[in-house]
C-alpha positions in Angstrom: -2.0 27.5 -0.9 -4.0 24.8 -2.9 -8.0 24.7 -2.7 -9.0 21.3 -1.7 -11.4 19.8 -4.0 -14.4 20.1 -2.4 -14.4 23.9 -2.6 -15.2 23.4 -6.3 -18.5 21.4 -5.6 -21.7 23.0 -6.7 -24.9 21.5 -5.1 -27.1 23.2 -6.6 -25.5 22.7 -10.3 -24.8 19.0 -9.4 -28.5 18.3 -9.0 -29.1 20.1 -11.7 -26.8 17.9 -13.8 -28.2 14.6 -12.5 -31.2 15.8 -13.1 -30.0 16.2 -17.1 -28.3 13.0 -17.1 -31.2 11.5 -16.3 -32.8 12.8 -19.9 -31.9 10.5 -22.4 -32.6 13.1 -25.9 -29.9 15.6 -23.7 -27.6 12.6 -23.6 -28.4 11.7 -27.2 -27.6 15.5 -28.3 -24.6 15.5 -25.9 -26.1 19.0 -24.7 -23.8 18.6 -21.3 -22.1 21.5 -19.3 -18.9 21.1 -17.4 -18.9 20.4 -13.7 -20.4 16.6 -14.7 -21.3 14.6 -10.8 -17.9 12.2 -11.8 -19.3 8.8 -10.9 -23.1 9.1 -12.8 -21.1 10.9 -15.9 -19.1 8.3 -16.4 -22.0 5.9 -16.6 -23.8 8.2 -18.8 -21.1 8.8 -21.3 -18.5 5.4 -21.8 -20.5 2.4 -21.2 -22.1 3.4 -24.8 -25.9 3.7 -25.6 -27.1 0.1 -24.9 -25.8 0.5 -21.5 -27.6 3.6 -21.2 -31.0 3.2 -22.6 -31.2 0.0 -20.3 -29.9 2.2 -17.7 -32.9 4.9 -17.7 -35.7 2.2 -18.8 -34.4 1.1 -15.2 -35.4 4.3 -13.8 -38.4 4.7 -15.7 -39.5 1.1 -14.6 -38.8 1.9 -10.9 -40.8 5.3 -11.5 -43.6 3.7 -12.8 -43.7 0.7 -10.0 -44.1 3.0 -7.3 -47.2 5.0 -9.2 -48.6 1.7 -9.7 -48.7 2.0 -13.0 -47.3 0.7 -16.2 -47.5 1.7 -19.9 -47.5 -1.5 -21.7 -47.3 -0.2 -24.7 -44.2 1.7 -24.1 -41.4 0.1 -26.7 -38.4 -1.7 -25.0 -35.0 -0.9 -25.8 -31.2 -1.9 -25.0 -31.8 -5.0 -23.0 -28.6 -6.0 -21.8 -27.8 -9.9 -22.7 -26.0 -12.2 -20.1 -23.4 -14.2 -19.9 -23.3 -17.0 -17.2 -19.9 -18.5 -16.0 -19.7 -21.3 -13.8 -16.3 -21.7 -12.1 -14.5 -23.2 -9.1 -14.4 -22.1 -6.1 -10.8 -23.7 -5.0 -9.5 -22.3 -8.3 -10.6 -18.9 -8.4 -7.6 -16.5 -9.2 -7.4 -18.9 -12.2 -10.7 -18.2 -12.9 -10.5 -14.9 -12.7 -7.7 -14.9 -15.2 -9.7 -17.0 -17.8 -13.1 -15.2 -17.5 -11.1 -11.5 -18.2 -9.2 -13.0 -21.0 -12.3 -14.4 -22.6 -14.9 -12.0 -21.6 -13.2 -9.1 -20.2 -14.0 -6.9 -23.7 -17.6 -8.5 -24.2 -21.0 -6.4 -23.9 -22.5 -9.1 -22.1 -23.6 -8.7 -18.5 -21.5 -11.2 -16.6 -22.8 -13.7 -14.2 -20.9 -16.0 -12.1 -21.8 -19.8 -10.8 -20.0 -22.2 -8.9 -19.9 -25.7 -9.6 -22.4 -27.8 -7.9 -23.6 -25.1 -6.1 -27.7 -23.8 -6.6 -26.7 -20.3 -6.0 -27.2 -17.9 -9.4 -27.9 -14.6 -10.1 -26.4 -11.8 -8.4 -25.6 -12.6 -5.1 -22.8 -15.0 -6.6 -21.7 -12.7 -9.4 -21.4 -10.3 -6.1 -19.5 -12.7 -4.1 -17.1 -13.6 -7.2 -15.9 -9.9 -7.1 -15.3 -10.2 -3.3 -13.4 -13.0 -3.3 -11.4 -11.8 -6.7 -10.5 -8.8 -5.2 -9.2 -10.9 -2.2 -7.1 -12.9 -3.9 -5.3 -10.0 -5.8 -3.7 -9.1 -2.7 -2.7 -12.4 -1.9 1.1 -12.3 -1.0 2.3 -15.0 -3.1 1.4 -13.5 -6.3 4.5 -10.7 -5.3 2.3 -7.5 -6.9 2.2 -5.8 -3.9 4.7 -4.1 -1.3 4.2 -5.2 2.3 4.7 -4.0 5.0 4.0 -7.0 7.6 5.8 -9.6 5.7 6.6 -11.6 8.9 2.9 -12.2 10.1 1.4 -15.3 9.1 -1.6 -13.7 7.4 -1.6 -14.9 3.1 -2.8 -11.7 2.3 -0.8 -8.0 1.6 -1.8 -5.2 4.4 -0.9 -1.9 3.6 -2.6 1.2 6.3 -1.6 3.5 3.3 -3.2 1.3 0.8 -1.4 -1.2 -1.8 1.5 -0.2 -4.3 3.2 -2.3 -6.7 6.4 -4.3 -5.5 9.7 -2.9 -7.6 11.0 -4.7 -10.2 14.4 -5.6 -10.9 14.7 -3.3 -14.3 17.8 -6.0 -15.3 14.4 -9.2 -15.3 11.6 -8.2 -16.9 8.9 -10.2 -15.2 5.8 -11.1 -17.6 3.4 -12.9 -15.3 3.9 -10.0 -13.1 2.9 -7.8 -16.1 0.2 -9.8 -16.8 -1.4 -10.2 -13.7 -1.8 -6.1 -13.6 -3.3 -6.1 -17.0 -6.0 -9.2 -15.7 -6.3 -6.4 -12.3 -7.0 -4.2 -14.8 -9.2 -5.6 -16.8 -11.2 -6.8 -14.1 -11.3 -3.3 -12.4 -12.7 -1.9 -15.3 -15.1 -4.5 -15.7 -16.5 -4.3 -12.0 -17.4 -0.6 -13.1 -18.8 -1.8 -16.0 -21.3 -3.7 -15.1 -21.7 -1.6 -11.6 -20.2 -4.7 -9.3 -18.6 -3.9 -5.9 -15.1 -4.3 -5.8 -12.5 -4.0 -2.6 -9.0 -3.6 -3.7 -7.7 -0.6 -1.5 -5.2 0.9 -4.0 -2.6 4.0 -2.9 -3.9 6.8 -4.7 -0.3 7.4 -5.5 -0.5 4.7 -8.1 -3.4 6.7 -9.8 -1.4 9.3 -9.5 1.2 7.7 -11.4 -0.9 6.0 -14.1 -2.7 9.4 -15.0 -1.2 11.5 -18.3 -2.7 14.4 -15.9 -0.8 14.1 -12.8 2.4 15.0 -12.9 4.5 13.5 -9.5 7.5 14.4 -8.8 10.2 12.0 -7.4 11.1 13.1 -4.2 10.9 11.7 -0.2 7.7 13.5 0.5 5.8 11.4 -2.4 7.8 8.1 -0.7 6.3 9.2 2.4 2.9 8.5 0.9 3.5 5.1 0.5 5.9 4.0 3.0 6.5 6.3 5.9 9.2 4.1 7.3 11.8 4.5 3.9 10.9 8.5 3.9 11.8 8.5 7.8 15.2 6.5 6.9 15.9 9.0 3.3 15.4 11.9 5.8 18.4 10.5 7.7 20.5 9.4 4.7 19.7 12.9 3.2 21.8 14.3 6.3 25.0 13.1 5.1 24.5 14.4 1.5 24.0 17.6 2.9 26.7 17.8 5.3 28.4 16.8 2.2 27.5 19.2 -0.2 28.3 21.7 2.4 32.2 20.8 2.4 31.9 20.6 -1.2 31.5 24.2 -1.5 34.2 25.4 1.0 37.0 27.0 -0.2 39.3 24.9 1.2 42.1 22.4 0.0 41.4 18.5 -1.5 43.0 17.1 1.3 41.3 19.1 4.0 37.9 18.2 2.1 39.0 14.6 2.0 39.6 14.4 5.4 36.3 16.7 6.7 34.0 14.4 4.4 35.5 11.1 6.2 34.8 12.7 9.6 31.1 12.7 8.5 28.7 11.6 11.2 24.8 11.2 12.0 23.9 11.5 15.3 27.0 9.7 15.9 27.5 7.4 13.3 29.3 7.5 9.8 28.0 6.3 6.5 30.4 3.7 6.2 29.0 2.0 9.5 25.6 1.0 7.9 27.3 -1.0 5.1 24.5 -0.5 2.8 25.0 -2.0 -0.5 23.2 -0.9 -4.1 20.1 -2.9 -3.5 16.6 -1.7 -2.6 15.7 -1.4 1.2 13.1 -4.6 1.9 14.1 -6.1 -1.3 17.7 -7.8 -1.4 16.8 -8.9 -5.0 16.3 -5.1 -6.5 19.7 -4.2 -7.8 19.5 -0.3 -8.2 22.9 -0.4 -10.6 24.4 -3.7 -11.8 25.5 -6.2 -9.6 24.3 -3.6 -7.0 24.5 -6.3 -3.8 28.6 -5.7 -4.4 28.7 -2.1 -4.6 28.7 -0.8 -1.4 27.5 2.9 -0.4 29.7 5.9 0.0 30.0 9.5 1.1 30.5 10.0 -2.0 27.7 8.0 -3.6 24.9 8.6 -0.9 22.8 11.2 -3.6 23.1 8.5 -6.0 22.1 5.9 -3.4 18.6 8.1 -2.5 17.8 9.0 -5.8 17.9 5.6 -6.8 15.9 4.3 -4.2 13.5 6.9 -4.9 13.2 6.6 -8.4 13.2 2.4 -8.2 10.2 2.9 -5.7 7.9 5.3 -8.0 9.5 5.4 -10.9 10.7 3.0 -13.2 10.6 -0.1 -10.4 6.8 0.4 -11.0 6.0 2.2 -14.5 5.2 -1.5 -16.4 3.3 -3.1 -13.6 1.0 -0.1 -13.8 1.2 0.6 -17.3 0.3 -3.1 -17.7 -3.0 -2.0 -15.4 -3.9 0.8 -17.7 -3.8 -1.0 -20.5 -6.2 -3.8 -19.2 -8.5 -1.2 -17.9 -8.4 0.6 -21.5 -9.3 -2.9 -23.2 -13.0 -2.5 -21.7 -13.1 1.5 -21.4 -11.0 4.5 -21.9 -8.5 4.9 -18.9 -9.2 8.5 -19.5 -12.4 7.9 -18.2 -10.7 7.8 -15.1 -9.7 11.5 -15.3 -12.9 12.5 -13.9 -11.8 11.5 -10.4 -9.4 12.4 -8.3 -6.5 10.0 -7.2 -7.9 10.2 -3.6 -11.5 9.6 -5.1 -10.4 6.4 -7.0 -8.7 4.9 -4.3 -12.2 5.3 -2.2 -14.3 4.1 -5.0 -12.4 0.4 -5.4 -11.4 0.2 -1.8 -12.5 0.8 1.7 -14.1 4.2 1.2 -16.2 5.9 4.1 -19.4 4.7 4.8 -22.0 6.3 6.9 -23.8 3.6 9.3 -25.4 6.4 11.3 -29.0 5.2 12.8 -30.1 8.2 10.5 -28.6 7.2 7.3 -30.1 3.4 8.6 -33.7 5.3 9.4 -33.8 6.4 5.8 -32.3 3.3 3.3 -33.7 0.4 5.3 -37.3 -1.0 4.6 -39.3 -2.9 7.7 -42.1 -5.6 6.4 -44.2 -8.2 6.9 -44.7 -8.3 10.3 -42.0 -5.5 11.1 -42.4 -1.5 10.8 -39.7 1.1 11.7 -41.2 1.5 15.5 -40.8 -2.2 16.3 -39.1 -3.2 19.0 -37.0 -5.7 16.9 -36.3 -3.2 14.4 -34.8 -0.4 16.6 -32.8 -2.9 18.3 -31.3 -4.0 15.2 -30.8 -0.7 14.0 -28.4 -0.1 17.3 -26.7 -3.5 16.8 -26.0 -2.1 13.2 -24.3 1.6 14.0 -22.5 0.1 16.9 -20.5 -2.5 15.0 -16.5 -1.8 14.2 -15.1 -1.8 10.6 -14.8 -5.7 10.4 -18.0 -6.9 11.9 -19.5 -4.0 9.1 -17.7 -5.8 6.1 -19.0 -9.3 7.6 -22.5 -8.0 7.9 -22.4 -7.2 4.0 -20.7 -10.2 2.9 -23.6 -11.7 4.9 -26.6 -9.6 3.5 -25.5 -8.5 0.0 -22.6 -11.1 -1.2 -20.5 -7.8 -1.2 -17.7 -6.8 1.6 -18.7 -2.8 0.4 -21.4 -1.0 0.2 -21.9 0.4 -3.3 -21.2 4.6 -4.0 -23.9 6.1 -2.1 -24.2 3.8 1.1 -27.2 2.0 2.0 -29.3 4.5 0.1 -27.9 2.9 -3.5 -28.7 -0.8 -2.6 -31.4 -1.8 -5.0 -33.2 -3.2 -4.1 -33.2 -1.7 -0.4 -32.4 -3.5 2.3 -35.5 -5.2 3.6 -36.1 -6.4 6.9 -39.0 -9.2 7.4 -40.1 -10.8 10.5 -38.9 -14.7 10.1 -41.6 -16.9 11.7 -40.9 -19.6 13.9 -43.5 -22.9 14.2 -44.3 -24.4 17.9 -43.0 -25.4 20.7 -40.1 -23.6 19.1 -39.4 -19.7 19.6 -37.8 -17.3 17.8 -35.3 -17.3 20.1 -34.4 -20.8 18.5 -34.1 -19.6 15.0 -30.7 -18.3 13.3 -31.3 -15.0 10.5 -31.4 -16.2 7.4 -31.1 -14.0 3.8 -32.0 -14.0 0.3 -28.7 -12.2 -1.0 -29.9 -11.8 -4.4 -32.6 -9.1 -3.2 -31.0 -7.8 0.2 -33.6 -9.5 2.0 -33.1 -10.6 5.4 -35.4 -12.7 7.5 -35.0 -11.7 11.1 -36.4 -13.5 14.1 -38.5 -11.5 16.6 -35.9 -12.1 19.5 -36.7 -11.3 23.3 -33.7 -9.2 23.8 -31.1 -7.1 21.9 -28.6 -9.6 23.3 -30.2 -12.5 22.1 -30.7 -10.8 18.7 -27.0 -9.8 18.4 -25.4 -13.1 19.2 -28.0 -14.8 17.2 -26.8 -12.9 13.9 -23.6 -13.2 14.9 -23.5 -16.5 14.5 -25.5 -16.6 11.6 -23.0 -14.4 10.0 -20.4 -16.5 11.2 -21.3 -19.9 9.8 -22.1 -18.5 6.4 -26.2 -18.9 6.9 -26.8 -17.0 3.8 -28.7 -19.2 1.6 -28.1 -18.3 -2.3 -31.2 -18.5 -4.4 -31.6 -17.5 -7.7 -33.1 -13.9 -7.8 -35.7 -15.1 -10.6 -37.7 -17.3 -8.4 -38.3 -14.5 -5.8 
């Protein structure tokens, strides 16, 4: 029986490590063990030394400013140079397009703008890389396999997580081709230069793309993507075996013939599907030449499942994500990737777990001017916080950060923390009249001292709702 993988973590040597990481002449020297904490090695060792140095100056500089103390003579190194790029917002997939074709493979920190808007800095670079990753899924693009295609909703849902859309082998589709590579490109980007993505990819197509993971083509890998085909193989697998089975009698042609015609499925025959050689859920998939005029036999059923299977994670798929891997390997080493597991990767670029316990909250959020952690204001939003669903959580970050996601780590790796002030209101008015308001491009959030947790809660609601968050640029704060 297989270990899972986290029987081979190591606390203690993983502090240990990050404690080494953190050393910049044992990164220099490349004097590292084995057993590297995945997401901080990779940082440390492919986003090259400028990267790096600016990385632990970072630290250093945070060290320093809570000692309240600063060497100014202390020599400054690797200070990362930024690019600004102002787009449209009605235009953005095109944009998107553009600014990785251009500056995908630049050293430059990227920051977005949007025309004739005030917003810059972060908080709209942020928001960029929301909406981006939005409009990847987006249904019209045809990347993705779906699995509600008669809702109204533009965008792909997957509950397993998104997988490419097979391609007819016979058409070789370049934009499709090149819209992976851009997905690529841009994934490897958001990592980077440490932006918060939310594509939620099957770790199956990981799986795929890596030279390490081998997967084999067979129902129970279908099963990981679409549950509904591995249910309907399992059936269709019935009549091969039944078939095989008469095969391998020793009996007469004739008596085979006729015993392989009486085949039946919990009461049904083959023939009274009339499937044809195209891909379930895509008529335009031909799995053999002119497959929509070959239609499915006793005799051909193997063929038909193999097929079906190897059209769905095979070679239906292998140059949309090759196409990915070689975007992402543009802008840094797809093996780089090998340090996570498929499961791992699918968490870090999608909807990973995040802990929103009032403990976790407790600990990563910082109460000021006019607030502490014992006010009454506080605690209440606190409890508004851990008690809100998945969606109302994604909203609240949008709100707050420019970000859907919270960044690996939780609320403990928002830097700066999430900061809580007390928003003051001038007479006759109350606070009870003012909306939240937030400065995105420092987590800040100005919170009215409301009466009541109800008040509070529909008050942010709203202000979360009508897109209160006011962008300004992080330099004048």
């Amino acid at each position: 029986m297989a270990l899972p993988p986290s029987d081979f973590v190591n606390p203690k040597l993983t502090a240990k490590i990050n404690r080494q990481l953190e050393e910049p002449l044992i990164f220099v020297f490349s004097s590292m063990g084995s057993g590297i904490p995945s997401y901080l090695f990779l940082q440390s060792t492919f986003f090259g030394y400028l990267r790096s140095i600016a990385k632990w100056q970072n630290t250093n500089g945070r060290d320093e400013s809570h000692q309240n103390s600063r060497d100014d003579s202390r020599l400054v190194f690797g200070r990362l140079q930024r690019q600004k790029i102002r787009i449209s917002r009605d235009h953005i997939m095109e944009s998107t397009i553009k600014i990785m074709d251009l500056y995908g493979t630049s050293s430059f920190l990227l920051e977005i703008e949007y025309f004739d808007e005030v917003g810059t800095g972060l908080a709209p670079t942020l928001e960029f890389y929301s909406i981006a990753s939005h409009e990847f899924t987006r249904k019209s693009l045809g990347l993705w396999r779906n699995v509600d295609d008669l809702s109204g909703n533009d965008f792909v849902f997957s509950p397993n997580g998104l997988f490419p859309m097979p391609l007819n082998c016979d058409f070789k589709d370049s934009d499709i081709e090149n819209l992976f590579k851009v997905m690529g490109k841009f994934i490897a980007r958001s990592i980077l230069d440490s932006r918060i993505i939310d594509i939620s990819i099957n770790p199956m197509f990981f799986r795929i793309a890596s030279d390490v993971n081998d997967v084999r083509l067979s129902i129970e890998s279908i099963s990981e993507i679409d549950e509904n085909l591995a249910k309907s193989l399992r059936f269709l697998l019935q009549f091969e075996i039944a078939k095989k089975k008469i095969l391998n009698k020793d009996i007469c042609e004739n008596e085979k013939e006729q015993l392989l015609k009486d085949i039946k499925v919990q009461g049904m025959s083959i023939d009274e599907f009339s499937l044809n050689f195209t891909l379930p859920g895509f008529p335009d998939v031909h799995l053999i030449t002119n497959g929509d005029e070959k239609i499915v036999t006793i005799y051909t059923i193997g063929e038909y499942i193999d097929l079906i299977i190897d059209f769905t994670i095979g070679k239906g798929v292998r140059e949309q994500i090759n196409a990915f891997r070689d975007g992402f390997s543009s802008v840094l080493p797809y093996s780089s990737l090998a340090l996570f597991t498929p499961e791992e990767l699918s968490m870090l670029f999608g909807q990973g777990k995040e802990d929103w316990s009032i403990e976790t909250l407790i600990d990563s959020i910082k109460a000021d001017h006019g607030y502490n952690m014992d006010s009454r204001s506080i605690q209440n939003f606190l409890d508004i916080l851990a008690n809100m669903n998945d969606m109302e959580r994604r909203q609240f970050l949008q709100f707050i950060t420019g970000s859907p996601k919270l960044p690996i780590g939780g609320f403990k790796s928002l830097n700066p923390p999430l900061t809580v002030v007390c928003k003051t209101h001038e007479p006759p008015l109350t606070p009870n009249d003012y909306l939240p308001s937030v400065m995105a491009c420092v987590n800040y959030l100005k919170l009215p001292d409301y009466t009541t947790k109800k008040i509070m809660k529909s008050k942010l609601f709203l202000a979360i709702k009508e897109g209160q968050a006011i962008l300004v640029n992080e330099n004048t704060f």
